[in-house]
C-alpha positions as CSV (number, residue, x, y, z in Angstrom):
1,X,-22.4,-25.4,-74.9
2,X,-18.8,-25.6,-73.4
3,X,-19.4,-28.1,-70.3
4,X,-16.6,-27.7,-67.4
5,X,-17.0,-29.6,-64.3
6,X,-14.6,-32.4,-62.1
7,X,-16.4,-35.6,-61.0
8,X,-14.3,-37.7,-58.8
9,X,-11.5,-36.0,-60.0
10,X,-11.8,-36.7,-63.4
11,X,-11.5,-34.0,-66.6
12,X,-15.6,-34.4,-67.8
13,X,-14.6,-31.3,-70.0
14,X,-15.8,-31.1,-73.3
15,X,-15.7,-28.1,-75.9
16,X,-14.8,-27.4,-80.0
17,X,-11.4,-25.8,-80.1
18,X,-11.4,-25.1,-84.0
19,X,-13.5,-25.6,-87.0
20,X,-11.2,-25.8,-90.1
21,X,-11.8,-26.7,-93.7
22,X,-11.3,-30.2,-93.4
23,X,-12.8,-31.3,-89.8
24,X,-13.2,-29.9,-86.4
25,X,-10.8,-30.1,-83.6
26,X,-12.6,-31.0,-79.8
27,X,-10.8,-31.3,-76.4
28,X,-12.5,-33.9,-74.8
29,X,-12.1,-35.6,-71.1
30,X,-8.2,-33.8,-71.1
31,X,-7.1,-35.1,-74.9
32,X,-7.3,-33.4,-78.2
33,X,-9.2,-34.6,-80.9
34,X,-9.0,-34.4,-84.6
35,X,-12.2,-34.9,-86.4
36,X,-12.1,-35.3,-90.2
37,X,-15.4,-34.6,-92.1
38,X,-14.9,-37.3,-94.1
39,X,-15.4,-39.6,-91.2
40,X,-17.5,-37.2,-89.6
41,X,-19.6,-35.6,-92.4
42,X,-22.6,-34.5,-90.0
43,X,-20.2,-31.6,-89.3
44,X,-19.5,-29.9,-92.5
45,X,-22.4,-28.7,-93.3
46,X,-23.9,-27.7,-89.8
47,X,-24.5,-24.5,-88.5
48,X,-21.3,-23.1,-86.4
49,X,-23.9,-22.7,-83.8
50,X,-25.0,-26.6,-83.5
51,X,-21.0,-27.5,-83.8
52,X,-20.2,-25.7,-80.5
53,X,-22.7,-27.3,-78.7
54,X,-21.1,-30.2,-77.5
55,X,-21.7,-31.7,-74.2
56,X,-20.1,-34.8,-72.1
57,X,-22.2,-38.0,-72.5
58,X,-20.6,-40.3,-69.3
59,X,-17.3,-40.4,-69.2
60,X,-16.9,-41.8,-72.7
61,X,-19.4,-40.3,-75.1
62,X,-19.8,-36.8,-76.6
63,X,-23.3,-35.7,-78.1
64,X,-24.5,-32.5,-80.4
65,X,-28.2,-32.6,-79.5
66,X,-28.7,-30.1,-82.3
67,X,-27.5,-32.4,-85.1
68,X,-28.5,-35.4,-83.5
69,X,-24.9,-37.0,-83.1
70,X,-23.8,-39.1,-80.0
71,X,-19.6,-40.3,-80.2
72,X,-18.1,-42.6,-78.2
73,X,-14.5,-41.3,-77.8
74,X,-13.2,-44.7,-78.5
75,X,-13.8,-44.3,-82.4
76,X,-11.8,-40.8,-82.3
77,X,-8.6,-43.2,-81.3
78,X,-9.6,-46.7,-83.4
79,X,-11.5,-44.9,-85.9
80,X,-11.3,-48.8,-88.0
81,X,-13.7,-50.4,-85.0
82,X,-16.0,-48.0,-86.3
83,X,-16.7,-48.5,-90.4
84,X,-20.0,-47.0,-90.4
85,X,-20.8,-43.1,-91.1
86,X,-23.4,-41.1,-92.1
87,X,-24.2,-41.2,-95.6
């Protein structure tokens, strides 16, 4: 689900630009985002379906409610604050 709306004149956009063979790429609150699989290995495996359905969480957060994932945008830019992925 591509969610498009202004709040206070803020970007709340989210939506999956590409799905490549190493990660998927998101636009997010007016930045692009590069999301590795390795860091982010929910996504390889999903359906194409479930990785389009991204939705706004805040003003900070995205979330796949199909796969179960909720991402704070903060560890797409400092990635290190955030050691911990799916195993």
């Amino acid at each position: 689900m591509n969610q498009n709306s202004k709040t206070n004149g803020a970007n709340t956009s989210v939506k999956v630009l590409a799905i490549v063979s190493n990660g998927i790429t998101i636009e997010a609150f007016g930045s692009v985002y590069f999301l590795p699989y390795i860091t982010n290995p929910w996504f390889e495996n999903a359906k194409i379906s479930d990785v389009f359905n991204i939705e706004p969480v805040g003003r900070f957060g995205v979330r796949w409610d199909a796969l179960d994932v909720d991402l704070a945008i903060e560890s797409f830019i400092h990635p290190e604050k955030y050691p911990l992925i799916a195993k």
